[in-house]
C-alpha positions, 0 to 999 in steps of 0.5 A: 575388579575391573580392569581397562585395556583399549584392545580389550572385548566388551562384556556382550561379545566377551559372554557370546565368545565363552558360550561358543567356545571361542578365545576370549580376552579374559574370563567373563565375570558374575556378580550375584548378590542378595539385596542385603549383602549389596547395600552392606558392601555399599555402606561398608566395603565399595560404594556405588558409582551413583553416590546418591543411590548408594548412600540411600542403600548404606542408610537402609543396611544400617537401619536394618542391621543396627535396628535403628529408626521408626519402622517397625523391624519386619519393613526395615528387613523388606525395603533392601528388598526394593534393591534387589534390581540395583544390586544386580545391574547397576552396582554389578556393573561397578564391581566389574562383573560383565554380566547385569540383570535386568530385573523381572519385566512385570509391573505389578510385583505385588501389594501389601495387604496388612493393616497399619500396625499389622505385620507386613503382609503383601501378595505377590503377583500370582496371589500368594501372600508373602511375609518377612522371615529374616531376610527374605519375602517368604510364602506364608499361604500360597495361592494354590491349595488345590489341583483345581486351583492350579488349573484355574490359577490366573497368570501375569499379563505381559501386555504392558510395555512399561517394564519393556520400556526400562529394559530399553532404556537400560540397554541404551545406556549400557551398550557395551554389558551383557544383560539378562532377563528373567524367567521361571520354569515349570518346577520350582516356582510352582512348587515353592511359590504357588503351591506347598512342595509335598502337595505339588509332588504328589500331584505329579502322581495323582493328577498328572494330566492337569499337571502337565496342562498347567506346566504348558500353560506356564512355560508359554507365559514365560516364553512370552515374557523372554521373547519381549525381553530379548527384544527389548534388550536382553542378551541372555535370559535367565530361567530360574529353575530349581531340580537339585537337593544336597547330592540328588535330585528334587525328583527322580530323573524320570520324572524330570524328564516326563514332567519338567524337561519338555518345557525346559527344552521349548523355553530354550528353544523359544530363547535362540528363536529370539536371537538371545543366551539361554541361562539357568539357574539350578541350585542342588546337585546337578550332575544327572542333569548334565546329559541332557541340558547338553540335548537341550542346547543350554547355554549356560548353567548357573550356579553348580554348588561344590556343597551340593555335591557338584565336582567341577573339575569332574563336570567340565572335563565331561562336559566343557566343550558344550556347556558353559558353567557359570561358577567358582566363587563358592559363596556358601562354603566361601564363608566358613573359609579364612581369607587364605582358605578362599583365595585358593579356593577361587584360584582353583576352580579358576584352574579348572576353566581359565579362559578356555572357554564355556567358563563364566567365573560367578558365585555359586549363589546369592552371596548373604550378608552374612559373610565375613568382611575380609572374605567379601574384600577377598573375593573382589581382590581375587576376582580384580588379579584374575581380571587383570592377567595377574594369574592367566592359566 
């Protein structure tokens, strides 16, 4: 996917060029991959450039995908978990996207709490406890069963300047990538991950006020976090944040306005204070949210879904002078598509934002390792041809 030239802009003022609107040498590129699919495409499409890491995550693909080896099958499903970071950065880079994470900067992720021969059970840095279901660390008794609990709930220590230090040392060894940190607002990780969704959304109507302290509290631990990363390093943040069902919104738009678009707009705020991109990542339909993400001064939207109901070609005619849309590569639909099927659909949305400008060309979402091989090579041939000015619009 990469493409050289001596003349060529680097990823960070490649990335800062789009967000302002201003020429840029080729649209900037955005890889975003759930560990499992990485260390499949590691084990059988393109290796990583670290030979050593690569074949480690080839060997964990294989033991889980083959259901070989000693471990019991819930932590051969967990350990690509560990890879979350590489896939993202390191192995991002190899695939010649410009944009590569940073991983979350706390130290203490969790622990594992079962017992030997128990299922895996681990809990998370906020107190939820996680088990394995399928692919995924997914919730099975979070941390909050009370508005009590909410207000009392302990949140992470950012004191620490290990996770600070590798951000450092990341960015030293990558001066020319646009890196991004990451963060949480103050809707989707507090109502999928702290607490049970219906529980949380009637609270919005039956404890308001201690909603909207806990939020406030939230939003300024995150806003720390940010602020050290972009100081560390980081050229963007990246606040994960979901409002968006499939075609309408988790919330009404009022509510979303009362309760979650303050915090939004101070964390964006906080993010160009630092001197750093603010992106979010909002999956469902967002549409009704546009307006007023364009008030708030974000940056970057990732990752607009055409299976949600998001028309991109409707959004950035409205909207692509202000926003940037960090989409194209529709990886959900993408693997229901022959290899023709998505070619075109990616040569499209590339039509639709070129390098004009406020056009980022990244996956509408974490693509899973259950997409069809041919499909995943034909993305990365795809994307390689548009890198290389072979379809310039």
């Amino acid at each position: 996917m990469t493409v050289a030239s001596s003349d060529a802009m680097t990823s960070r003022e490649r990335v800062r060029a789009t967000v302002l609107g201003q020429p840029v040498d080729r649209v900037p590129v955005m890889t975003y991959l759930n560990p499992h699919a990485g260390c499949r495409m590691m084990s059988e499409i393109r290796p990583a450039s670290d030979a050593a890491h690569s074949a480690m995550c080839a060997k964990l693909w294989e033991d889980y995908s083959q259901q070989q080896g000693t471990l019991p099958e819930d932590v051969r499903a967990f350990l690509p978990i560990m890879q979350l970071k590489y896939v993202n950065s390191e192995y991002a880079l190899d695939l010649g996207a410009d944009l590569a994470a940073l991983g979350l900067p706390i130290p203490d992720m969790g622990h594992q709490i079962s017992g030997e021969g128990e299922p895996l059970r681990v809990r998370d840095l906020f107190g939820t406890v996680r088990g394995m279901v399928g692919s995924y660390l997914e919730v099975l008794e979070p941390a909050v069963k009370s508005i009590q609990d909410l207000v009392d709930l302990p949140l992470p220590d950012n004191s620490s300047d290990e996770p600070f230090a590798a951000i450092r040392k990341f960015r030293a060894e990558h001066p020319d990538a646009c890196l991004y940190g990451e963060s949480f607002g103050v809707q989707d990780l507090p109502s999928t991950n702290l607490w049970e969704m219906s529980e949380f959304m009637l609270a919005l109507y039956d404890y308001p006020d201690e909603v909207k302290q806990f939020q406030a509290r939230f939003n300024e631990n995150m806003i720390e976090l940010s602020r050290k990363q972009v100081e560390a390093g980081a050229d963007v943040i990246f606040i994960y944040d979901d409002y968006g069902a499939s075609n309408a919104p988790l919330t009404s738009v009022k509510m979303w306005l009362e309760f979650t678009y303050p915090h939004l707009k101070k964390h964006i705020e906080a993010i160009h204070d630092a001197g750093a991109i603010a992106m979010l990542h909002s999956c469902g339909h967002q549409l009704p949210f546009l307006e007023y993400y364009i008030e708030a001064e974000l940056d970057i939207l990732q990752s607009f879904q055409p299976k949600a109901g998001n028309d991109f070609e409707k959004a950035y005619e409205t909207f692509g002078d202000r926003l940037t849309f960090c989409t194209g590569i529709d990886v959900q639909q993408g693997e229901r598509m022959t290899p023709k099927e998505l070619r075109e659909d990616i040569l499209s949305a590339y039509r639709i934002g070129g390098r004009n400008g406020h056009h980022i060309l990244g996956f509408t979402h974490m693509l899973q390792h259950t997409m069809p091989s041919e499909n995943i090579r034909t993305i990365l041939d795809t994307v390689g041809e548009i890198q290389a000015g072979l379809h310039d619009v």
